[in-house]
C-alpha positions in Angstrom: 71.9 109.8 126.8 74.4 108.5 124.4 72.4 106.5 122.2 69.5 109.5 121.7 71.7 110.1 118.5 72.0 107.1 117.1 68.6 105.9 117.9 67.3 109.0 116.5 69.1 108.9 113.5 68.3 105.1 112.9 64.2 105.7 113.7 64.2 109.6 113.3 62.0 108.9 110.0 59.4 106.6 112.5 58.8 109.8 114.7 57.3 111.9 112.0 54.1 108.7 112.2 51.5 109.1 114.5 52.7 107.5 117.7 50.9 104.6 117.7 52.1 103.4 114.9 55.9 104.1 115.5 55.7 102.6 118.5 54.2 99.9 117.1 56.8 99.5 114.2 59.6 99.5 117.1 58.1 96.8 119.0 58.0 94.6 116.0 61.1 95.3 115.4 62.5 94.6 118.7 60.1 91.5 119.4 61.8 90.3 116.2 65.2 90.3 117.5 63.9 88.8 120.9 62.2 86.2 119.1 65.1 85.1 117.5 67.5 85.4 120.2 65.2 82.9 121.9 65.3 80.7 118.8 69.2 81.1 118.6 69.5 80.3 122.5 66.4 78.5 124.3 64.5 76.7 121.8 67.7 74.2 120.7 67.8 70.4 120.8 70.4 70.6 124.1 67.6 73.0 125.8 65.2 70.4 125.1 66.6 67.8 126.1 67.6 69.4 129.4 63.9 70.1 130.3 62.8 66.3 128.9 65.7 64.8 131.4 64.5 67.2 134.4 60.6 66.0 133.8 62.1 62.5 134.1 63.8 63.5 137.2 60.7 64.8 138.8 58.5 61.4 137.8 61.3 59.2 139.4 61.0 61.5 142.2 57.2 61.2 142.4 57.2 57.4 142.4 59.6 57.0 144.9 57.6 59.1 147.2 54.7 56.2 145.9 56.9 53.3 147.1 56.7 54.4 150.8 60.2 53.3 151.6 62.2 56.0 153.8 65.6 55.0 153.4 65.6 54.4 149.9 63.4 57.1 149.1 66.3 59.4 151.0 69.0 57.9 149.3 67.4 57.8 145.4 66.0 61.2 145.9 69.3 62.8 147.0 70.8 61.3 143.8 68.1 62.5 141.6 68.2 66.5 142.5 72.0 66.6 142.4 71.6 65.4 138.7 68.7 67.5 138.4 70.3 70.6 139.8 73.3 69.9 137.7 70.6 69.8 134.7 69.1 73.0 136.0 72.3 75.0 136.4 72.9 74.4 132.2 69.8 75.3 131.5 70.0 78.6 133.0 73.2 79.5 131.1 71.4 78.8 127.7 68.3 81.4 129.5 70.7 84.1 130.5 71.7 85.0 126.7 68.7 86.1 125.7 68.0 88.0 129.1 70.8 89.6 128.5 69.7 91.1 125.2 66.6 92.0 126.4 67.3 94.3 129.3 70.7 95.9 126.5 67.2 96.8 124.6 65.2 97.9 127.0 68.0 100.2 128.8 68.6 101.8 125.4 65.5 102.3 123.9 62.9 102.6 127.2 64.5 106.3 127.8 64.5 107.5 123.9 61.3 106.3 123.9 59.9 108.0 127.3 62.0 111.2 125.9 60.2 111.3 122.7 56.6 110.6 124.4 56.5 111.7 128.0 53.6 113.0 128.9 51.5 111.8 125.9 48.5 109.6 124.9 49.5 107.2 122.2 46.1 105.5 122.0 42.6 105.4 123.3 41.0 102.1 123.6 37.6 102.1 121.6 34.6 102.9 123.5 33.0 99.9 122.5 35.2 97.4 124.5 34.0 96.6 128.0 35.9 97.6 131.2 38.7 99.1 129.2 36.6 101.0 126.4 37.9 105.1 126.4 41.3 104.2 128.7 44.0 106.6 127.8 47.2 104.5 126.7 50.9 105.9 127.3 53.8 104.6 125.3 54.4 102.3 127.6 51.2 100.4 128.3 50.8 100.2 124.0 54.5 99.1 124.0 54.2 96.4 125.7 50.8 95.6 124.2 52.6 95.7 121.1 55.6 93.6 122.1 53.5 90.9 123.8 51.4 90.3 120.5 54.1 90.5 118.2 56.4 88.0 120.6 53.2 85.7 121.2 52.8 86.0 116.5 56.7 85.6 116.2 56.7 82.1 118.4 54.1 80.6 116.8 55.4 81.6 113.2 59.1 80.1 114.3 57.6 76.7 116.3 55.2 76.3 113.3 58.5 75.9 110.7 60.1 73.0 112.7 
């Protein structure tokens, strides 16, 4: 593939490490930028004030329903969703960005990775651990591991400096 070069040149220094722990260095640093393209595009003051003004939308919608009168119920409900659709339609513009950065990463670095660890255990989980203790791990599996922990540590860190 054409960026085997590049990313081997960029990370070739990461595949002399055990293969835990390269793969574990590439999914922090690819949770990072994920993290912050989230930041940059979804967690904004316009994003939030998209989803406040859609909760509001689905209240009104809930009382009317309360009131028990058809024809205004009809008629106030209609107008609500249109707004609300209009609401939902921005929102998913703002969500696609960092979608979009997320599948350019995993299209270019999913195969460099599966080429430099097909076929190979990259970790054992202990013994000790119940259910799961002595379950063989490919890249894959401890990717994503990885990736969920470091995204789940990278939210917190950015929400927390508000």
């Amino acid at each position: 593939m054409i960026f085997n070069g590049i990313l081997n040149f960029l990370f070739g220094p990461l595949l002399s490490l055990p293969g835990y722990l390269s793969i574990l260095i590439i999914s922090l640093i690819f949770s990072s930028i994920m993290t912050y393209a989230n930041k940059k595009f979804l967690w904004t003051k316009e994003v939030k004030e998209l989803q406040k003004k859609m909760k509001d939308i689905e209240k009104k919608v809930d009382q009317l329903k309360k009131e028990k009168n058809k024809k205004s119920f009809e008629k106030e409900s209609m107008k609500l969703l249109e707004k609300q659709s209009e609401y939902m339609s921005k929102y998913m513009k703002h969500s696609m960005k960092p979608l979009l950065v997320s599948i350019i990463i995993a299209i270019i670095i999913f195969p460099w990775l599966n080429e430099n660890y097909k076929n190979t255990t990259i970790f054992i989980i202990p013994k000790f651990i119940p259910l799961l203790g002595g379950v063989s791990l490919t890249w894959i599996w401890w990717y994503i591991i990885c990736s969920l922990t470091f995204s789940i540590i990278g939210k917190i860190l950015l929400e927390g400096k508000k």
